[in-house]
N, C-alpha and C positions, 0 to 999 in steps of 0.2 A: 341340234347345235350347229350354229353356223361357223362352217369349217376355217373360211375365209378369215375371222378373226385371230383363228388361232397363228397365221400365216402374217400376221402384223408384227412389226418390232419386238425379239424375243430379248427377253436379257441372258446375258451368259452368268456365267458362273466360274468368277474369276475374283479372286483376291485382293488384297491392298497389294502383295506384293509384284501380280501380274501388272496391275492401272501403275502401280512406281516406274516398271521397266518400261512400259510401252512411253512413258510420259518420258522417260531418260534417252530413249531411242530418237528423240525428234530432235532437230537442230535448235528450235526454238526454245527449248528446254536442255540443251546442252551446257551443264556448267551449275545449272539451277541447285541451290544448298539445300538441306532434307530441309527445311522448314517450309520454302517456295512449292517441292514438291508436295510435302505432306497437305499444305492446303489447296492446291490441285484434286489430291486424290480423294480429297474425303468428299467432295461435292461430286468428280468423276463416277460413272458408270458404263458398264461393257456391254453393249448391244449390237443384235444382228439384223440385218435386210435381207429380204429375198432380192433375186435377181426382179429390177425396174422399180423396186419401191422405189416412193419417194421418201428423200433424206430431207429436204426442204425446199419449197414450195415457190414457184418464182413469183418474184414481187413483194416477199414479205421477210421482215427481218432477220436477220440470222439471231437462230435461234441457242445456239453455242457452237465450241469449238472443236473438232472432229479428229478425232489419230485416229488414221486406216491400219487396223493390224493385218486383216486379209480381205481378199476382194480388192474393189476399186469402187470413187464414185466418179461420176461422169456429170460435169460442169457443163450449161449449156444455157444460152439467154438466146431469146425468141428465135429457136430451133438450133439456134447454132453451138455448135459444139468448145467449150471456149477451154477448156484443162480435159486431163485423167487423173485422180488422186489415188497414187495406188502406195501399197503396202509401206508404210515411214512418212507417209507425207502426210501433213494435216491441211484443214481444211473449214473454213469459217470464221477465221481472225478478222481478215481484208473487211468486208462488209458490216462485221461487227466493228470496228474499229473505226472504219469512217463514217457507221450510223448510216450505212445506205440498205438499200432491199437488196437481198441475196439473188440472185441470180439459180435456176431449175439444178436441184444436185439428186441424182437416180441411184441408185445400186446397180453394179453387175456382177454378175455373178452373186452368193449367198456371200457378201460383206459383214464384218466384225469390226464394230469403231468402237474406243474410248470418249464417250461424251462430257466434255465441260460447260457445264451450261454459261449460258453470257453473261449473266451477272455474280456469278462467281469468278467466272475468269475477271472481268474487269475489276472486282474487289478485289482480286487476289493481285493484279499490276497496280494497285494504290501501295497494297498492306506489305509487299513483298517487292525488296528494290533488287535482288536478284533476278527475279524475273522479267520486272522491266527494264533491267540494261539488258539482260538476253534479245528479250521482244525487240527492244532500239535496234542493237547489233544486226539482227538477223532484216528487220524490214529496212535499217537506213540500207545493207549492202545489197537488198534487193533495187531498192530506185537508186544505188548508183550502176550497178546493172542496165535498166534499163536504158539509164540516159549515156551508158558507154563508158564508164568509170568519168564521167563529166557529171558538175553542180547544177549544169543546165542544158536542154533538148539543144544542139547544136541546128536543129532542121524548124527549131521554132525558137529563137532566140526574144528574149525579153529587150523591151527596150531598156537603154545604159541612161540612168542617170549620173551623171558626177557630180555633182554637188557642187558646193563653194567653198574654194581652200581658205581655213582660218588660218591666223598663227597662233592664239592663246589656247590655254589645252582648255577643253568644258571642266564649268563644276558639275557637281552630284547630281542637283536641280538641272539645269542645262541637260545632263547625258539621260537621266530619267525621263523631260521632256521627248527628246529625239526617239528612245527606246518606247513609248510608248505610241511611238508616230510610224515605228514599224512591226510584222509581224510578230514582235515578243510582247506588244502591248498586248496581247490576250494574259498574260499570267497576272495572276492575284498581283497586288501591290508591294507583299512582303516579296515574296519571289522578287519582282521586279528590284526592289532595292538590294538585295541581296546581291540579285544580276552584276546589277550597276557595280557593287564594290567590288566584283569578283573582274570586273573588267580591265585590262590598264591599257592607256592608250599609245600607238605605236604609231611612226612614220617611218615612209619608205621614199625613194627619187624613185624618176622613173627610171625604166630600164630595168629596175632591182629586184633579182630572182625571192620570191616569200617561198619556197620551198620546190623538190623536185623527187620525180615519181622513184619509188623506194626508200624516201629517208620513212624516220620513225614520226609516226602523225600523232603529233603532241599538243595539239591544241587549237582551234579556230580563230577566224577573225571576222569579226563585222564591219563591213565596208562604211566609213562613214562621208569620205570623200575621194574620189577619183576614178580610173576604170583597172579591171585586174582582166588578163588574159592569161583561160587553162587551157592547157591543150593535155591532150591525151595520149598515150603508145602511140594511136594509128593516126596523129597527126592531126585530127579536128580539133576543132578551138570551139571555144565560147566565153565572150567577154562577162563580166558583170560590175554593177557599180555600188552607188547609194542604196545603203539600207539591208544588202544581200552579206549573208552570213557564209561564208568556206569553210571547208573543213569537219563539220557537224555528221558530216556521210560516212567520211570514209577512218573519222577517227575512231570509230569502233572495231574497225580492223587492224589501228595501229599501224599503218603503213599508206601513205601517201600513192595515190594513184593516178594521180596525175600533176602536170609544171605546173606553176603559178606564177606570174610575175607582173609585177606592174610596168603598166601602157603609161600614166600619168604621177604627177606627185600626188603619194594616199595618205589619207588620215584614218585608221581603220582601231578597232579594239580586239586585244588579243583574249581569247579564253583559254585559258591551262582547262586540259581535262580533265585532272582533279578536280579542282573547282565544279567544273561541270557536272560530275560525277557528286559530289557533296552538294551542289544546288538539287537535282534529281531525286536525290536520298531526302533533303529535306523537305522538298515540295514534290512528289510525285504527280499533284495533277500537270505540274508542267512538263514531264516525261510521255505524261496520258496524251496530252495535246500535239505532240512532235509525232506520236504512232499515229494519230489520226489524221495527220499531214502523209505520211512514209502510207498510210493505206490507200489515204487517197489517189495520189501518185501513181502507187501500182492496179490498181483497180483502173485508171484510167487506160496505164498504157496497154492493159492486159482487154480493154474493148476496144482500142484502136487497131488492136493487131487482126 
């Protein structure tokens, strides 16, 4: 018998009730209702590594989603060591989520993970809107993280468009146009009109603070005319203008994290988070599509470093 196979991926021997708690221990499932959990678990299973298996292969998909109960894996693209995923942290979302090749992930030590494989997890962010305002929560307060509690890289700033001040407010038609002339034109059509009437449009002078770090973050706005400048606690700014959306980051923490105020006279549209929250529930691929922006993001800045 060759011994070596036997020393390949063991399964444990572990319960519905053990894959529940390990899957409740993680932040990204913090909060999750027994229904989001239970369809987790039932696809979920508990496996072991020797110390240097490999967990998944560089260059090729992520294959599902990883809770480390013990052990660690070790992250690493073309030699380089890029995380440690140890005991509470998972591992596999990033790359599955923005459909990119996973990057070399090893075992150390004799490692114990809960696996969700990828297409169950991703049916289960359709079928389950608990889970995906978790997943939102947890990956938008990662990219505001990394950009410094800012909507934009202050050390690579976007160019500022401002547009052209009207005075008449858009109709339906008109604001639908616009919308699909910016990144929300990816959502299906009903989404998109739903958007539009969940929208109401708002002006500000210039000068005029739109909100300041610690009020309550109740809502977004989509810039449709002028420039906005954020600054942050330590004092960096980053302007933004036409077409860029505020607020979508950090209103899952419900707390404002940084100023906002406008530089020019704006034309922009406001979204109540309700709303937002009831368009998500009703269209879940357009929730799907926002994490695969938020994985992007962090996938990128997580190879710049």
């Amino acid at each position: 018998m060759n011994h070596d196979l036997l020393n390949l991926e063991q399964p444990v021997r572990s319960g519905v009730r053990d894959r529940v708690l390990a899957l409740r221990s993680q932040p990204m499932f913090e909060g999750l209702d027994d229904d989001g959990v239970l369809l987790l678990v039932e696809h979920a299973r508990s496996v072991t590594y020797r110390e240097g298996q490999v967990i998944c292969e560089e260059g090729r998909p992520s294959r599902a989603v990883f809770l480390v109960i013990a052990g660690a894996i070790v992250v690493s693209a073309e030699g380089r060591v890029i995380s440690v995923r140890e005991p509470g942290d998972a591992y596999g979302a990033l790359p599955l989520l923005a459909a990119q090749n996973a990057p070399l992930a090893v075992a150390r030590g004799t490692t114990t993970l809960v696996e969700v494989p990828a297409a169950a997890f991703e049916a289960a962010l359709v079928e389950n809107y608990s889970l995906l305002r978790n997943t939102l929560r947890v990956l938008g307060s990662g990219v505001l993280a990394v950009r410094g509690n800012l909507p934009g890289n202050p050390e690579n700033p976007r160019p500022v468009d401002e547009g052209t001040y009207y005075e008449q407010p858009q109709s339906m038609v008109e604001r639908l146009i616009q919308l699909r002339q910016s990144p929300f034109g990816r959502m299906n059509m009903d989404a998109l009109v739903d958007f539009a009437r969940y929208m109401e449009e708002v002006r500000y002078a210039a000068g005029e603070p739109l909100w300041s770090i610690g009020e309550p973050s109740t809502h977004a706005l989509h810039l449709d005319v002028g420039r906005i400048r954020c600054t942050g606690a330590d004092g960096r700014q980053v302007d933004i203008g036409k077409g860029f959306t505020i607020g979508t980051l950090d209103v899952w923490g419900r707390q404002r994290v940084y100023d906002a105020r406008a530089v020019t006279p704006l034309i922009a549209f406001r979204i109540e988070f309700e709303n937002f929250q009831s368009l998500l529930e009703t269209h879940p691929d357009v929730g799907l599509e926002l994490l695969r922006g938020f994985a992007r993001d962090l996938l990128s800045a997580q190879q710049a470093k």
